[in-house]
KEKE-3310 file (N, C-alpha, C; in steps of 0.2 Angstrom, whole numbers, plus 5000, padded with zeros to 4 digits):
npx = (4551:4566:4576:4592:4607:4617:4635:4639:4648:4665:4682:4694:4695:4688:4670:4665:4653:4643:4632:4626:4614:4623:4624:4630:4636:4633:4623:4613:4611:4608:4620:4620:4634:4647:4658:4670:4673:4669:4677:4689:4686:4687:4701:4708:4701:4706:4720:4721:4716:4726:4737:4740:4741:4727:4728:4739:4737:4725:4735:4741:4742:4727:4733:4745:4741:4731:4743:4749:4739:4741:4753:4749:4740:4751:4758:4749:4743:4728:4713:4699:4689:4683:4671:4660)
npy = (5025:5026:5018:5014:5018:5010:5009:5005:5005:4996:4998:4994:4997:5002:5009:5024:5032:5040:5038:5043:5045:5047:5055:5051:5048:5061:5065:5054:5040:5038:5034:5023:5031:5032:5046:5042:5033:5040:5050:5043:5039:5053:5058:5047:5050:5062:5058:5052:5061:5069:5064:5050:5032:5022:5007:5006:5017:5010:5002:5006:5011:5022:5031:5032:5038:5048:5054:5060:5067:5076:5083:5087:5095:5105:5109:5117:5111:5111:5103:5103:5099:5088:5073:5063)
npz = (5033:5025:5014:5018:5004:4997:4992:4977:4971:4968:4972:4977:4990:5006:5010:5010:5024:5019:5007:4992:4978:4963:4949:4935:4916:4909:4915:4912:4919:4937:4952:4967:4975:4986:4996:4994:4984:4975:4975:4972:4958:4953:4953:4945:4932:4932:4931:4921:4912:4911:4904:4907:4908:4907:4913:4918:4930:4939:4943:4953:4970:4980:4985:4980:4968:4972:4977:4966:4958:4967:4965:4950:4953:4960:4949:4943:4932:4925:4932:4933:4925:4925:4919:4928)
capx = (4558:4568:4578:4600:4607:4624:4639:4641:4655:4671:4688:4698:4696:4683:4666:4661:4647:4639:4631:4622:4613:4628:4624:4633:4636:4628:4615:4610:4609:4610:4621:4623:4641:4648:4661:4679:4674:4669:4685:4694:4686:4690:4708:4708:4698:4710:4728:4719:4716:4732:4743:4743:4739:4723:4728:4744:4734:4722:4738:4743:4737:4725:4737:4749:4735:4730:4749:4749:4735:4743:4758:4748:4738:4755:4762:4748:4739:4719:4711:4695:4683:4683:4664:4662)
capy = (5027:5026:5010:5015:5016:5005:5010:4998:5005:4995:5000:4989:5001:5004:5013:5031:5033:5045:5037:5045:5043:5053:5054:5047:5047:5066:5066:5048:5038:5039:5025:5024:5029:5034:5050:5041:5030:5048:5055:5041:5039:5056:5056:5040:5055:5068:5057:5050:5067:5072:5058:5043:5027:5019:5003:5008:5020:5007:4994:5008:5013:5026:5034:5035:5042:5055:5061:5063:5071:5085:5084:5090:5102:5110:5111:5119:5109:5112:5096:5103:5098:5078:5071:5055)
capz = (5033:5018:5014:5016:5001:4996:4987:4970:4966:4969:4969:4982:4994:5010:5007:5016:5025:5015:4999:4986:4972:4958:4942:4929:4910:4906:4919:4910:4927:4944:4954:4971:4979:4992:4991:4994:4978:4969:4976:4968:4953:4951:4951:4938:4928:4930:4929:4914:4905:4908:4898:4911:4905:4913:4915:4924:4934:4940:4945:4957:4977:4981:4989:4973:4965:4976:4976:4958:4959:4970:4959:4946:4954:4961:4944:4937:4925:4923:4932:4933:4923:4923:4922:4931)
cpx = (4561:4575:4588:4602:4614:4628:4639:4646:4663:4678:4693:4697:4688:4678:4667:4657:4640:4638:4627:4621:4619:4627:4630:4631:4632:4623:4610:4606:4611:4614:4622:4629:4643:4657:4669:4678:4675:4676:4690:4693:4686:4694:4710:4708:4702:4719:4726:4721:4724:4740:4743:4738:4733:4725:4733:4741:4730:4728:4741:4738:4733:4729:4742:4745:4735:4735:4751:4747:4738:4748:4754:4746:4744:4759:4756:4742:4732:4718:4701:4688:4683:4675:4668:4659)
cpy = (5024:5022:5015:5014:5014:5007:5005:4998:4999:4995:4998:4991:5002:5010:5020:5029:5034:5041:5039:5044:5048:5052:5056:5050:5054:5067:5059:5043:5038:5031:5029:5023:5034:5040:5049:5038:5036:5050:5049:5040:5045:5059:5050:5046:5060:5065:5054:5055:5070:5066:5052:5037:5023:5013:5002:5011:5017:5002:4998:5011:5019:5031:5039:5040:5049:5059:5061:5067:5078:5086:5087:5097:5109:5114:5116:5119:5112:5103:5098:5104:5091:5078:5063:5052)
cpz = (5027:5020:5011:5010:5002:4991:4983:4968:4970:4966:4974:4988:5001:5008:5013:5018:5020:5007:4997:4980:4967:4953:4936:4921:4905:4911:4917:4915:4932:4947:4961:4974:4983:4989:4990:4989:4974:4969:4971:4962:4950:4950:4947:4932:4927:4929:4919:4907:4905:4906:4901:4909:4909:4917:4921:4929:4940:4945:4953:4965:4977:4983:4984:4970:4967:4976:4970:4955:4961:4966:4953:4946:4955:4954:4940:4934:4927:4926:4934:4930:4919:4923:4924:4925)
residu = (UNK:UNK:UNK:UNK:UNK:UNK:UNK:UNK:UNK:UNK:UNK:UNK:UNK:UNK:UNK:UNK:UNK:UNK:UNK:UNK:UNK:UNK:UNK:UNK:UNK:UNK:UNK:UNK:UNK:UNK:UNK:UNK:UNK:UNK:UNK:UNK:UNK:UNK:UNK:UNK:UNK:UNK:UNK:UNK:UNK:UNK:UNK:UNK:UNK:UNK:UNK:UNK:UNK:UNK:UNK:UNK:UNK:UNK:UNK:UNK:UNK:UNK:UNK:UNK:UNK:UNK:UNK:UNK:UNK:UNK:UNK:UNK:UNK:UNK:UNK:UNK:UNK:UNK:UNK:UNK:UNK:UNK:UNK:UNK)
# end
């Protein structure tokens, strides 16, 4: 039987269930995470590309995040195609 794997990633926030190897950096490495990390780290990814400062982005809740995100979606912009 094959050994659970463990999200690494942290981002203040509780892990999903669901963790998977996701690859990273061009297809460079695989890490294990789970998908409510992926989901956040990629809202970072998309307020990022479109002008928002990371560091600020970072000081803010998941939540802010998220409805920023749909904020941009609704207006429009292009958010997809962030790599992780």
């Amino acid at each position: 039987m094959s050994k659970k794997l463990k999200c690494v990633w942290n981002m203040g926030t509780d892990c999903s269930d669901d963790v998977e190897e996701v690859p990273f950096f061009s297809n460079q490495i695989k890490v294990p995470v789970c998908s409510n990390h992926v989901e956040q780290h990629q809202f970072v990814m998309i307020l990022h590309k479109n002008g928002y400062d990371v560091e600020e982005i970072l000081q803010q809740t998941p939540e802010y995040r998220k409805g920023e995100v749909l904020v941009l979606k609704l207006s429009g912009l292009d958010d997809s195609d962030v790599e992780l």
